[in-house]
C-alpha positions in Angstrom: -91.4 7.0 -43.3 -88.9 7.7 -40.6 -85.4 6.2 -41.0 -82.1 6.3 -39.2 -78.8 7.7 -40.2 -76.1 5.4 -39.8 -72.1 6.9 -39.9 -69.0 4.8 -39.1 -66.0 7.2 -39.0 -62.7 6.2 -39.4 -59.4 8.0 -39.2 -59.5 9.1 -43.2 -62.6 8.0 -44.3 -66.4 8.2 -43.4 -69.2 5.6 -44.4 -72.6 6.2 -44.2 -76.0 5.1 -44.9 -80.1 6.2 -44.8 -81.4 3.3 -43.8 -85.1 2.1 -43.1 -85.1 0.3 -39.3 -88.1 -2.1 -40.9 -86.4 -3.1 -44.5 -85.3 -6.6 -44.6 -81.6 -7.4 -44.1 -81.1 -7.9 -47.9 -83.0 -4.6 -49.5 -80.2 -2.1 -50.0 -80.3 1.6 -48.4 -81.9 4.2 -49.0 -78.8 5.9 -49.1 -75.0 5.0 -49.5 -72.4 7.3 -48.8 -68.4 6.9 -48.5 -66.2 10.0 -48.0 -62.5 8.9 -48.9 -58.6 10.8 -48.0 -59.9 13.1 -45.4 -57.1 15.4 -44.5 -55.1 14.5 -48.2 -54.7 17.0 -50.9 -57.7 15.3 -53.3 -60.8 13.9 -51.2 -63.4 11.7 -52.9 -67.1 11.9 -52.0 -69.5 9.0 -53.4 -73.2 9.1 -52.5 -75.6 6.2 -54.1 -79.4 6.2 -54.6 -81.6 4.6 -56.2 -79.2 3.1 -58.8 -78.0 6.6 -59.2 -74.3 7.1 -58.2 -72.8 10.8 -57.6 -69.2 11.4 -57.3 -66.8 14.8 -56.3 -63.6 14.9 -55.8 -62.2 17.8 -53.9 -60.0 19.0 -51.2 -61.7 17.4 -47.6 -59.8 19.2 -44.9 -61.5 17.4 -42.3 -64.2 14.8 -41.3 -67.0 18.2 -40.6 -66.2 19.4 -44.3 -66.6 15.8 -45.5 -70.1 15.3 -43.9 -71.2 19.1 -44.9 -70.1 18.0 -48.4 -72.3 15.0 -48.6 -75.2 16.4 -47.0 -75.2 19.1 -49.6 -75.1 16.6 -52.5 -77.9 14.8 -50.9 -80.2 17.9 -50.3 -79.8 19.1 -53.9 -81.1 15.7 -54.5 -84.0 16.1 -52.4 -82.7 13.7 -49.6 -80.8 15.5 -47.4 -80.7 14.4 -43.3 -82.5 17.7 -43.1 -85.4 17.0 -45.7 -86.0 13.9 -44.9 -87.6 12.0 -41.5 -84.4 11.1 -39.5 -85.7 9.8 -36.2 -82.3 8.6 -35.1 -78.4 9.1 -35.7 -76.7 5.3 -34.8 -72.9 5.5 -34.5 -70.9 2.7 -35.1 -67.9 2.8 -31.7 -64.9 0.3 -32.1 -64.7 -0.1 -28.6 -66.8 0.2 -25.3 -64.4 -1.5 -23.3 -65.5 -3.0 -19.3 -68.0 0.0 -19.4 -70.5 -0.1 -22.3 -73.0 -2.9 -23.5 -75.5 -1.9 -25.2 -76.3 1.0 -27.0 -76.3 4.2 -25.3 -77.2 7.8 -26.0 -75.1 10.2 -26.8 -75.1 12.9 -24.0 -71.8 15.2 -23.0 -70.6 12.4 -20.9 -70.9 9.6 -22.8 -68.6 11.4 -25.4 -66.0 12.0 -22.4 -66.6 7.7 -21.9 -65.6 6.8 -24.8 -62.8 9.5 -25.5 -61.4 7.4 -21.8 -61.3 4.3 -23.8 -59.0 5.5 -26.6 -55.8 3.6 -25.0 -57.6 0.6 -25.5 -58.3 1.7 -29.4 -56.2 4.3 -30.3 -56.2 3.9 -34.2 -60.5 3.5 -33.6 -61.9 5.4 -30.8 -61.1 9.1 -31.6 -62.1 9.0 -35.5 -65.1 7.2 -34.2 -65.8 10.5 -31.9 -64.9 12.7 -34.2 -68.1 11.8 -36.3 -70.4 11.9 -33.6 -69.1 15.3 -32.5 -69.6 16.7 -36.0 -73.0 14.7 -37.1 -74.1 16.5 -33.1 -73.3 19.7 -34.9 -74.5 19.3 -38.1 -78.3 17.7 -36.5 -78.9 18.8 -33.0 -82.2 17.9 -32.9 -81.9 14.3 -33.6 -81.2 11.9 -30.8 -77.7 10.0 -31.5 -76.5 6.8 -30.5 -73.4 5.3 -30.3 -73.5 0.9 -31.1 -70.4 -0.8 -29.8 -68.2 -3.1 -31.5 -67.9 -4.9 -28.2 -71.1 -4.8 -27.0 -72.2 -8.1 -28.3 -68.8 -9.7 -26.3 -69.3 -8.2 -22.9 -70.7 -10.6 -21.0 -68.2 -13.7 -22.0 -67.5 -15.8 -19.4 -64.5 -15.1 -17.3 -63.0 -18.5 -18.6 -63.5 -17.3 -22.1 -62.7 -13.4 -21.3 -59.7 -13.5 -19.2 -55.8 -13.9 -20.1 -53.7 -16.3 -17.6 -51.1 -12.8 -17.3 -50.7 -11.6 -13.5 -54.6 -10.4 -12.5 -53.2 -7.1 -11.0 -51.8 -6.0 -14.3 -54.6 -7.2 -16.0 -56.7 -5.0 -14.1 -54.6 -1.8 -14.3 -54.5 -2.2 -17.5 -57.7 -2.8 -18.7 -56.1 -5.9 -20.4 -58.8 -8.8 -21.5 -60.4 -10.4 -24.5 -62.9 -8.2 -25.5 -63.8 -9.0 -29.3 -64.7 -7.3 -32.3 -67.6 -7.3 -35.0 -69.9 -7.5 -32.3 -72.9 -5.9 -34.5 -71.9 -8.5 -36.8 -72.6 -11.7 -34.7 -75.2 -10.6 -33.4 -77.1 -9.8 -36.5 -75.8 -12.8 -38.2 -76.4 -15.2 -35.1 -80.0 -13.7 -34.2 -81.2 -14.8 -38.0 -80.3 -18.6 -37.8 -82.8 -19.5 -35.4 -85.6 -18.7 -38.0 -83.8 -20.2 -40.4 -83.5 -23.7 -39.2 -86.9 -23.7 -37.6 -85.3 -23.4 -33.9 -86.1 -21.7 -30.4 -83.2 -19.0 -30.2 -83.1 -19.9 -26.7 -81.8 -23.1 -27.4 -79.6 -22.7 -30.3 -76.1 -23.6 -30.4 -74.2 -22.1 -33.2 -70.7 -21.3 -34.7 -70.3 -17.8 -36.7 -67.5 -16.6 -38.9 -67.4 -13.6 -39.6 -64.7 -14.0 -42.7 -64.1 -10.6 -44.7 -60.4 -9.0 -44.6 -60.8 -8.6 -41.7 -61.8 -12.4 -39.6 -63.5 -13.1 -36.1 -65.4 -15.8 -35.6 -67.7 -16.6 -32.3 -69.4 -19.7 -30.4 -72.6 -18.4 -29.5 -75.3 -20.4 -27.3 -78.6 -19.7 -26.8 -78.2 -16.0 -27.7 -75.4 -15.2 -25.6 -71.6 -15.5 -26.8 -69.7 -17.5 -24.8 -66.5 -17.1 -26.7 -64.6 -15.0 -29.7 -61.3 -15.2 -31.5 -60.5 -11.6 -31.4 -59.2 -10.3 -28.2 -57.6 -7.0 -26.4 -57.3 -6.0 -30.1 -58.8 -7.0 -33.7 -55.2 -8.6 -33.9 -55.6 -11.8 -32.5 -57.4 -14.9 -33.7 -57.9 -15.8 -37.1 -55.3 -15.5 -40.2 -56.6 -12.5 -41.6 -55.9 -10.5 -45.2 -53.3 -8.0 -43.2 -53.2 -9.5 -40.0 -51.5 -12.2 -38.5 -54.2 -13.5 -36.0 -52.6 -15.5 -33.0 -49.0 -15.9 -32.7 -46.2 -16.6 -30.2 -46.0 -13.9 -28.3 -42.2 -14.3 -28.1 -41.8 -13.5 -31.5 -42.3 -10.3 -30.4 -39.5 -9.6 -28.3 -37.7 -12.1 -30.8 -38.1 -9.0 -33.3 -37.1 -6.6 -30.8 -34.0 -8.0 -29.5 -32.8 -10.3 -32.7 -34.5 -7.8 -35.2 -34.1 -4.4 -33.7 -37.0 -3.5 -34.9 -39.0 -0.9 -32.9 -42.7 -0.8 -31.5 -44.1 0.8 -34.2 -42.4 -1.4 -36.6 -44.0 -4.8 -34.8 -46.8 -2.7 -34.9 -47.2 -2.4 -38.7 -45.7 -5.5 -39.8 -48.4 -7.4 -37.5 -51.4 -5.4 -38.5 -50.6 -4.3 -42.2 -48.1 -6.4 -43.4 -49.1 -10.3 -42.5 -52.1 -12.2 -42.4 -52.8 -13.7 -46.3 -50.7 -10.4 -47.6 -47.5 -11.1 -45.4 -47.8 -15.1 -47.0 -48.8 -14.5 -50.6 -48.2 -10.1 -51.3 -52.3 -9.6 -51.9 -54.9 -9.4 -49.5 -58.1 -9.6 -51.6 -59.1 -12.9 -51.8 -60.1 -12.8 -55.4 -56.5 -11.5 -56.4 -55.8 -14.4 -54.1 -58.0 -17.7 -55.9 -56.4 -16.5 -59.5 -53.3 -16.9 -57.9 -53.7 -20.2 -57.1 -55.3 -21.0 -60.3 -52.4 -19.9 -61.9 -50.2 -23.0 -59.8 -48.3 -20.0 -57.3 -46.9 -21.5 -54.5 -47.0 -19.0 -52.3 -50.6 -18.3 -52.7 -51.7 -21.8 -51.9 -49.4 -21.8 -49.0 -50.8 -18.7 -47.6 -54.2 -20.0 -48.5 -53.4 -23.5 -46.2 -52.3 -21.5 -43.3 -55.2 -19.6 -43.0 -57.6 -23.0 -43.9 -55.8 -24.2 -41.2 -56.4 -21.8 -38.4 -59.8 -21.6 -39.1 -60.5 -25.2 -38.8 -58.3 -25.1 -35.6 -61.3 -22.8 -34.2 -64.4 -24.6 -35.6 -63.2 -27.5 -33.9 -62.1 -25.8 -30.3 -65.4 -24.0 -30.4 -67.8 -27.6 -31.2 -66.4 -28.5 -28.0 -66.9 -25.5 -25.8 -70.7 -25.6 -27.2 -71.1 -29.5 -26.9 -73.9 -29.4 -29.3 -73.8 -27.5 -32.6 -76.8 -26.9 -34.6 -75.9 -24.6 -37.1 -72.3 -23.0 -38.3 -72.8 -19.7 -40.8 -70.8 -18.3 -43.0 -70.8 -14.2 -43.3 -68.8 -11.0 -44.5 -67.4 -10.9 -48.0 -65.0 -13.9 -48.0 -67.5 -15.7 -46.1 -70.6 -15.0 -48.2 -68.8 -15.1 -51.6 -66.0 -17.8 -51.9 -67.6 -21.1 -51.9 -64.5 -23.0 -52.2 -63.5 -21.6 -48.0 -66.7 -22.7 -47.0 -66.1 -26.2 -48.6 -62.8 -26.7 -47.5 -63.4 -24.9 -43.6 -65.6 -27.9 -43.5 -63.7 -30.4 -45.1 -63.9 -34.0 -44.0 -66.6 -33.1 -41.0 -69.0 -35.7 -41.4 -68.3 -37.5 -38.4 -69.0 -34.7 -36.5 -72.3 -34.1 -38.1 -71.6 -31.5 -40.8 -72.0 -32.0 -44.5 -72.4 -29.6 -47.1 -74.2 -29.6 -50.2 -71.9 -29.2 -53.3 -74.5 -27.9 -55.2 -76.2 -25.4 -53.1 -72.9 -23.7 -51.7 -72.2 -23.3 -55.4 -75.0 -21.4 -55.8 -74.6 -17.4 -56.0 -74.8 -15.1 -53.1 -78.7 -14.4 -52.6 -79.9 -14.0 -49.5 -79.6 -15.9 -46.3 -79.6 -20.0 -47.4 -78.9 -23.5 -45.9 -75.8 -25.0 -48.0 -75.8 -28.1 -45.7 -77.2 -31.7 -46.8 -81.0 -32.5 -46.0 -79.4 -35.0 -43.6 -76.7 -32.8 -42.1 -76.9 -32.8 -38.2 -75.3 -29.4 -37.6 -77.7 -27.1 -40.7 -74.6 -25.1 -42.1 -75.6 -21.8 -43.7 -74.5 -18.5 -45.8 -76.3 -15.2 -44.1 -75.1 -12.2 -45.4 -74.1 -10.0 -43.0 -76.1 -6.2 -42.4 -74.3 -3.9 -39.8 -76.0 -1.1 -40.9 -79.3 -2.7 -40.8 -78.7 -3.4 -36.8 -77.0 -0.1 -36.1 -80.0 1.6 -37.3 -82.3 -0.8 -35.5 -80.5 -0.1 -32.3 -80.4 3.4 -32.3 -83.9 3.5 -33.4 -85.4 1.8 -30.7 -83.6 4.0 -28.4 -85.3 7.0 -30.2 -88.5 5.2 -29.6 -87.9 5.1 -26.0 -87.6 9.2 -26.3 -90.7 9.7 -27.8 
C-alpha cells in the first residue's frame, strides 16, 4: 500500500501524519505525530498508531532533531518513512500569495518562491520551509509537495478580492484578500454535492469553517467567490484569540491615545481578543460551562461572536442568490450543537430549518441536521486536511511516475 506523508510545520511545533490517499475522510491515519517546544529546554514528541500512543520528552534543538526523533520512534516500530511505501511527501504552506494555486513540487526554486512570500506571512511562511528543507534531507528520494493555504482562494473575483485602498499601493505591496483554510473549504465544500444528491457544478453553498481559529466562504459551483479572511488570518470572523474585522481606526486610536506600539497591536489583536479578549478562555468548552454557570461575560462574548457570524451567513446568501446547502466544520463547528442552532436561528423565511434532534446527535461522520422540508439542506462534515494534503501531493507523484 503506498501512502503519503503529510507535515505542517510551525514555528515551535511540527504535526504530522501517514496517511492512506484512498481511506475515507473519517478512517483515522495510519500514523499521528505532533512534536511540541522546539527550541525550549524540554521538547515533547507524541506519535499514535493503531490505538497505541508513544510519548518522549527531551531536549528538541530544532525542527531536523524533532523529525529525526520521530522517525526513529517510528522505525523501531516497524513504520518508519523509510520502511514503509511513501510515494509522496505533501506540505502544508500558509501562504502562496498572487503566485501559487495549486499544488506544486518542490524543486530549488520553488523553495526560493515561497521563502519571497514571507512578508506576507511572517509568523507562517519560514517554519513552513523549514520542514520542507529538513523532510528534503531526511527522504531525498521522495517527491515533495507543497499544498497552499491560499490556493483554494486565488481565483476570487476582483470584487470579492480587492480592498477599495489606493490600487498603486495595493500593488506594491502585495496587499489583497487572499484567505485562509483553503484545504479546508475545499475538502469540506467538494463533499456536499454527494451529500444532498446534487451536480457540483451547480451547487451553491455556504461553509464555516469554525475551530479557534474561524473562516467561512461562499462557494458556487466549485469555485469560491468569496472569504472572510483576508491579507491575514486576522480579519473576518470573531475568533477564540482573534478579533476578526474591526475599525481600522482603532488602530491608530491605540497608537496615538494608547501609545501602544506595533508589536503591541499586534499581540493584543491576534492573541489577546476574539472570544478570549471578551470572556478570558478561548476553548469553547471552557466557554459553554461558563455560561452555564450564569457569567456574564461569557455570554456576552458568546453574542458578539453569534452575531458576526450571522452577519456573514446573511451577506454571503446574497452574493450566491441561491443557497442549497450551508455546512458546519472544524471543531467548534462539528462539535457544539448549540452554534449551529443559534448561527441559524430564526432562518426559516429564508429557507433554512434545522432539525433539533439530528443536530443533537453526536459527531459521526458527515450528516444532514436540516428538516426533510428545509430548502437550503444544512449539514455537519467533519473536516480532513490531512486527507486532501495527501491526496494532492499524491496525484502529483502519480504524474512522476
Amino acid at each position: 500500500m503506498a501512502y503519503a506523508l503529510v507535515i505542517n510545520s510551525g514555528s515551535s511545533s511540527i504535526k504530522f501524519q501517514i496517511v492512506d490517499p484512498e481511506s475515507s475522510a473519517s478512517e483515522d491515519p495510519f500514523v499521528s505525530g505532533l512534536v511540541e517546544q522546539i527550541g525550549e529546554q524540554q521538547g515533547r514528541i507524541t506519535v499514535k498508531h493503531n490505538g497505541q500512543k508513544y510519548v518522549v520528552q527531551r531536549s528538541i534543538p530544532d525542527h531536523k532533531v524533532g523529525l529525526e526523533e520521530s522517525f526513529g520512534i517510528l522505525e523501531t516500530k516497524g513504520i518508519g518513512p523509510t520502511q514503509l511505501d511513501i510515494s509522496a511527501v505533501g506540505h502544508r504552506v500558509v501562504h502562496g500569495g498572487m503566485v501559487f494555486s495549486e499544488p506544486e513540487l518542490i524543486l530549488g526554486p520553488v523553495v526560493d518562491m515561497i521563502r519571497d512570500l514571507i512578508p506576507l506571512a511572517p509568523l507562517h511562511n519560514p517554519a513552513n520551509i523549514d520542514g520542507i528543507e529538513v523532510a528534503r534531507e531526511l527522504l531525498p528520494g521522495i517527491p515533495h509537495v507543497a499544498v497552499f493555504d491560499t490556493g483554494f482562494f486565488r481565483h476570487l473575483p476582483p470584487a470579492a478580492a480587492l480592498y477599495a485602498i489606493n490600487a498603486e499601493v495595493a500593488e506594491k505591496n502585495q496587499i489583497r484578500r487572499y484567505g485562509f483554510h483553503g484545504t479546508s473549504h475545499e475538502f469540506v465544500s467538494s463533499q456536499v454535492p454527494g451529500l444532498i444528491g446534487r451536480d457540483p457544478l451547480h451547487t451553491r453553498q455556504i461553509v464555516l469553517h469554525l475551530g479557534n481559529g474561524a473562516s467561512c466562504s461562499a462557494v458556487e459551483n466549485g469555485h469560491a467567490i468569496d472569504t472572510s479572511m483576508g491579507l491575514t488570518p486576522l480579519a473576518g470572523l470573531v475568533m477564540g484569540t482573534r478579533s476578526g474585522d474591526i475599525d481600522p481606526g482603532i488602530i491608530f486610536h491605540l497608537v496615538r491615545q494608547g501609545g501602544m506600539t506595533i508589536d503591541e497591536i499586534d499581540n493584543l489583536l491576534n492573541r489577546q481578543s476574539g472570544v478570549k479578549g471578551l470572556s478570558g478562555v478561548n476553548d469553547f468548552r471552557e466557554l459553554r460551562a461558563m455560561i452555564e454557570e450564569e457569567n456574564g461575560d461569557a455570554w456576552l462574548a458568546y453574542n458578539v461572536y453569534i452575531n458576526q457570524l450571522r452577519r456573514y451567513i446573511g451577506s454571503y446568501m446574497i452574493a450566491l442568490g441561491r443557497v442549497d446547502a450551508i455546512t458546519f466544520t472544524a471543531g467548534v463547528g462539528e462539535n457544539d450543537q448549540q452554534v449551529r442552532l443559534d448561527a441559524l436561528d430564526n432562518m426559516e423565511m429564508y429557507g433554512v430549518k434545522v432539525d433539533p434532534e439530528r443536530n443533537a446527535q453526536p459527531n459521526d461522520g458527515p450528516r444532514i441536521i436540516s428538516t426533510d422540508d428545509s430548502t437550503v439542506k444544512v449539514l455537519v462534515v467533519p473536516t480532513n486536511e490531512e486527507l486532501a494534503i495527501a491526496q494532492k501531493a499524491s496525484r502529483i507523484a502519480k504524474q512522476l511516475a
